[in-house]
N, C-alpha and C positions, 0 to 999 in steps of 0.2 A: 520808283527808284529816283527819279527826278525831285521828287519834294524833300526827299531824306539827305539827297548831296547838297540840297541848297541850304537843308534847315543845319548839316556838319559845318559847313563853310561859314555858315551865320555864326553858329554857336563857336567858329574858331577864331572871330571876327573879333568877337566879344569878352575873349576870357580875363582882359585885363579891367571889363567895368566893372564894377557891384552893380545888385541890383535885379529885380526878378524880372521872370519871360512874360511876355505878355500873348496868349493865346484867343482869338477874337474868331468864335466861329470852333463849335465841337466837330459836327458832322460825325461820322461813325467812330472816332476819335484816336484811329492810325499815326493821324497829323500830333497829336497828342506823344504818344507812345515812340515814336522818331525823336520827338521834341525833347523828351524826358529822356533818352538815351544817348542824345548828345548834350544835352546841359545838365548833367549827373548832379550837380550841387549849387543847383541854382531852384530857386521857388519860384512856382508856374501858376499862375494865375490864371484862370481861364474862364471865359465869359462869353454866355450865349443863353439864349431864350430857355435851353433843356440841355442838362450833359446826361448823356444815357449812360451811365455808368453805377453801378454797384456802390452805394454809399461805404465800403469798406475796402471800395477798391481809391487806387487814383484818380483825380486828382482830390486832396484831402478836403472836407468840408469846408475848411476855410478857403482853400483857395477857388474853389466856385461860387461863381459869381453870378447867378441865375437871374436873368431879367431877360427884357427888350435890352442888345447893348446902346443903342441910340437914351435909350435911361442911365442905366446904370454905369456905362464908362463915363458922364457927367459927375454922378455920384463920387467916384472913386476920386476923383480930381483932387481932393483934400486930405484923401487917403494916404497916397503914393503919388503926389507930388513930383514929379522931375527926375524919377527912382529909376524905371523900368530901361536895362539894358539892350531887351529884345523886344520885336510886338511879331507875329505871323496872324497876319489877316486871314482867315482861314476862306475864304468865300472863292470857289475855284469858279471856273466860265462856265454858264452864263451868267453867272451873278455879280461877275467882277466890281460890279457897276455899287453893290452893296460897300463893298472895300472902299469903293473910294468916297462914299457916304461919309465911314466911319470913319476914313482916315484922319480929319480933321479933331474927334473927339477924342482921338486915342495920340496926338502929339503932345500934349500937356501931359503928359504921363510919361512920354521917356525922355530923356538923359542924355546931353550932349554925347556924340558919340556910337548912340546907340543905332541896332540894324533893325530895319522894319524887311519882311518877306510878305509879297504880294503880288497874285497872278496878272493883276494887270497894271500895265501903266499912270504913276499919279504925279501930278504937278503941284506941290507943294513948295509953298517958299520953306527954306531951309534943309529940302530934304532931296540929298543929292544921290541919283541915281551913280551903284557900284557899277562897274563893269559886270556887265550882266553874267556871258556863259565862262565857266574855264574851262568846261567840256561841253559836248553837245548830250548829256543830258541835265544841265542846269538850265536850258532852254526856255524851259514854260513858266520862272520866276523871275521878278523883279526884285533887286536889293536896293536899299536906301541907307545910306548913314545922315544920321539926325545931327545937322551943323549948332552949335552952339548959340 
């Protein structure tokens, strides 16, 4: 319930950018299926080592992005350039520590403006921690919007 009020509040945060979500991190791909029913007409990009999902199901071939993402979000850089409105780090605790690896590779991808969702704590120039809970189940995520 908690990732779903944070990933509504993100994707309410957002409706005035272009620009696709950025998804870092499939996991059983819940985090997915939340994501895509609050950013209804928005393209979800999503990237992680394996998405276990049904090649006819979501997310569309194109928008999988199957690699190491420590490769493949370098990659994309040329791609989607400065584009992406949203990112959700998908990497919950213990692995926090993954996120903020990647955080660094996945900023060259979004978009003044844009909201990154992430379980733990990161210290990024430009990237200014939201007021975290409105309620007390928005608890266990961090929000950033991506300063210009």
């Amino acid at each position: 319930m908690a990732q779903r009020a944070s990933l509504e509040r993100a994707a309410s945060m957002v409706t005035q950018l272009p620009g696709p979500a950025l998804m870092i991190g499939w996991h059983d791909g819940t985090a997915y299926d939340h994501l895509r029913e609050a950013m209804r007409r928005r393209d979800i990009l999503v990237f992680d080592k394996a998405i276990d999902a049904a090649e006819d199901l979501p997310p569309t071939p194109e928008n999988r992005i199957v690699g190491d993402p420590f490769e493949t979000l370098p990659q994309a850089w040329e791609r989607f350039p400065r584009e992406a409105a949203f990112a959700h780090l998908n990497f919950p605790a213990p692995r926090g520590h993954v996120a903020a690896e990647l955080a660094p590779l996945v900023a060259p991808l979004l978009r003044p403006g844009a909201i990154v969702i992430v379980e733990s704590a990161l210290d990024l120039p430009g990237w200014d921690l939201v007021t975290t809970a409105e309620t007390p189940r928005d608890v266990r995520d961090y929000l950033y919007r991506i300063g210009g």
